[in-house]
N, C-alpha and C positions, 0 to 999 in steps of 0.2 A: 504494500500500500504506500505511497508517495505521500510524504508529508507536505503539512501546510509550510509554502513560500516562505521564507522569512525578507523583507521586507527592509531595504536600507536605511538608514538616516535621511539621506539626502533622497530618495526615491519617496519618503514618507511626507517630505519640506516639500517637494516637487508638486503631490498630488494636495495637499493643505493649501500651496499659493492658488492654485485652480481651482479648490472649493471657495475661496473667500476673493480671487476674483470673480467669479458667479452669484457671491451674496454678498456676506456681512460676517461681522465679527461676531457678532449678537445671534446671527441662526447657525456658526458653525460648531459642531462639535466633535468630541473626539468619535462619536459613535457614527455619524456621516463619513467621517475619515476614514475609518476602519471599512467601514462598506463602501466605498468608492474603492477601496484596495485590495478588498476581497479578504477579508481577514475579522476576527472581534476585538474590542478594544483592548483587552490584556494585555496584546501581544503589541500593540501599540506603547501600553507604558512602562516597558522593558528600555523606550530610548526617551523617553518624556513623560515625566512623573506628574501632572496634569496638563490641563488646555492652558493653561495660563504657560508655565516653560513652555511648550508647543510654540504657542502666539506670537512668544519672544523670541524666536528662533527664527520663524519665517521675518518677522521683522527687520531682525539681524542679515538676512539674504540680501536685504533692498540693501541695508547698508555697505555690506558688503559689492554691491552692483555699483553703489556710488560711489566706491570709493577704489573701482577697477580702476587704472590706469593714472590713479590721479600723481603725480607730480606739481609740489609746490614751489609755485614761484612768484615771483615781487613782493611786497613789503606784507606785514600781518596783516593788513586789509584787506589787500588783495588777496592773500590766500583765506581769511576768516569765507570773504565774498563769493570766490571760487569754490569752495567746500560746500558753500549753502544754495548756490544755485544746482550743484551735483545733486545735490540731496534733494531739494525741489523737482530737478527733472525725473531722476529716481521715481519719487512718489508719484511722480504725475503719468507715470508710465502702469504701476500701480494702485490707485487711487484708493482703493477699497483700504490698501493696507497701512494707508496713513492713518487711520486711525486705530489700527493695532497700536502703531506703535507710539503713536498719542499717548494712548490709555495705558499700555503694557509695555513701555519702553525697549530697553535688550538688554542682555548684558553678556554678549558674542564678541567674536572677535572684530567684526563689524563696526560695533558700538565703541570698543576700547580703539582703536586705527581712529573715528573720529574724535574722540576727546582726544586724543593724546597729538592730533593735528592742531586741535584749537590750540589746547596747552601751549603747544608749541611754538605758535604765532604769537600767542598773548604773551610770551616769554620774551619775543624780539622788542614786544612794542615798548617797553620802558617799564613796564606796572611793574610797582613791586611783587614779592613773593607773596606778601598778603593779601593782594587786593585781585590776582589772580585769579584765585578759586572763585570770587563772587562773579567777576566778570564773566567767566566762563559760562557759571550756572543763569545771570542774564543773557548770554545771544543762544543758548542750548533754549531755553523759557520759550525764548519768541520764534525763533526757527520751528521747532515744535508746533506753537498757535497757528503761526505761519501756513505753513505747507498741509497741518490738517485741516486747518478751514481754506484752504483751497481745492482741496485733494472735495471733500465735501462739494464741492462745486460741481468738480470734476463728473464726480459719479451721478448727476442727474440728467435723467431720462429726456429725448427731445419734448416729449409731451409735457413733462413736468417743470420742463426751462420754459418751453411758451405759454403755460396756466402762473410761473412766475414774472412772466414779463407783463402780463396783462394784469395780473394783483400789481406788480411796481408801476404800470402808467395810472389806475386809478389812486394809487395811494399818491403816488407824486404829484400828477397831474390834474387830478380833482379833487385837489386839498382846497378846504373852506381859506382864501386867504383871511377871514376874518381870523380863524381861530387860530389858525396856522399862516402868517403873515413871511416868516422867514421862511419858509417849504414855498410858500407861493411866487417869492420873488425870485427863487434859485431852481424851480422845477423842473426848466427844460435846459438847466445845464448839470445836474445831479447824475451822475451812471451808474447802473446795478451793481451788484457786489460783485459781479463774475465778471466784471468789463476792466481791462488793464492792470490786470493778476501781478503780471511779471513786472512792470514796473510800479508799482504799488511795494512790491516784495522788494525791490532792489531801493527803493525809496527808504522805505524804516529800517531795513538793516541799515542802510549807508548814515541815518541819522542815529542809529544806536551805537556805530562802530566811530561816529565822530565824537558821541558823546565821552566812551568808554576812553578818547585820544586825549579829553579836555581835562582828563585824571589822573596824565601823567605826567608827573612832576618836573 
């Protein structure tokens, strides 16, 4: 009799990132996993002791994608900047999984390659050794926000982008200017949240990475 498969690591990451690009974080589980594999869950937690380690592991893949080939260069800005647009297009390739890693962070090899690039830029720029660590855990903060509430974006259905554009013209566009005086004067220059992503994104990093320069001594 031929035993049951046993089932890689990376073949288990493989078939996870294509259950939760087809849904969500929220409807996957280990038991869907297991049956897309052909296998019962047990033998799934032989390499990942719940959904949660699972979740950070595929998360850690994206990281890991973003941080193929990278080579730093020019001053810490530029490289803080070049890290977070990797990491941006990364997500944005898979959308769904930005908010894994929103929610469930990593702690892969992935995740240490990028702190340990920040680190490393924030090292050049002058800050002390004390003021580092905070810096750091502000642009990880907002790169975070960032790219999950875009990724958000990202993953809405054509139907559900044109029932929100027609909710954003009535709400903008036939605001009481009484009640609403300043919505009514700037209405037909306001753009939806999904309009000018990328420079938007390269906009507050650039004023958080000028801020973070105004701190060193």
């Amino acid at each position: 009799m031929t035993g049951r498969r046993r089932w890689s690591t990376d073949e288990i990451l493989d078939t996870a990132v294509q259950l939760l690009h087809e849904s969500d974080a929220e409807s996957f589980s280990v038991r869907k996993l297991a049956a897309a594999l052909g296998t019962d869950s047990s033998s799934l937690y032989r390499h990942f002791r719940n959904k949660t380690e699972l979740l950070r592991a595929v998360a850690d893949r994206i990281l890991l994608a973003a941080m193929d080939g990278y080579r730093p260069e020019g001053d810490w800005k530029q490289r803080v900047t070049a890290l977070a647009l990797r990491l941006r297009a990364a997500f944005g390739e898979q959308p769904q999984l930005a908010a894994v890693w929103g929610r469930h962070g990593s702690g892969g090899t992935g995740s240490r390659l990028i702190m340990e690039e920040v680190l490393q830029a924030l090292r050049t720029s002058g800050l002390s050794d004390e003021e580092i660590p905070v810096r750091y855990h502000r642009i990880v903060v907002l790169l975070a926000a960032l790219i999950t509430s875009e990724a958000g974006v990202g993953t809405v259905t054509p139907e559900e982008y044109e029932q929100g554009m027609e909710q954003f013209r009535v709400a903008v566009l036939g605001a009481d200017p009484e009640r609403f005086p300043a919505l009514a004067r700037f209405a037909r220059d306001i753009r939806p949240l999904g309009a000018d992503r990328r420079a938007a994104f390269e906009e507050i990093l650039t004023a958080q990475l000028a801020h973070i320069e105004a701190q060193v001594p």
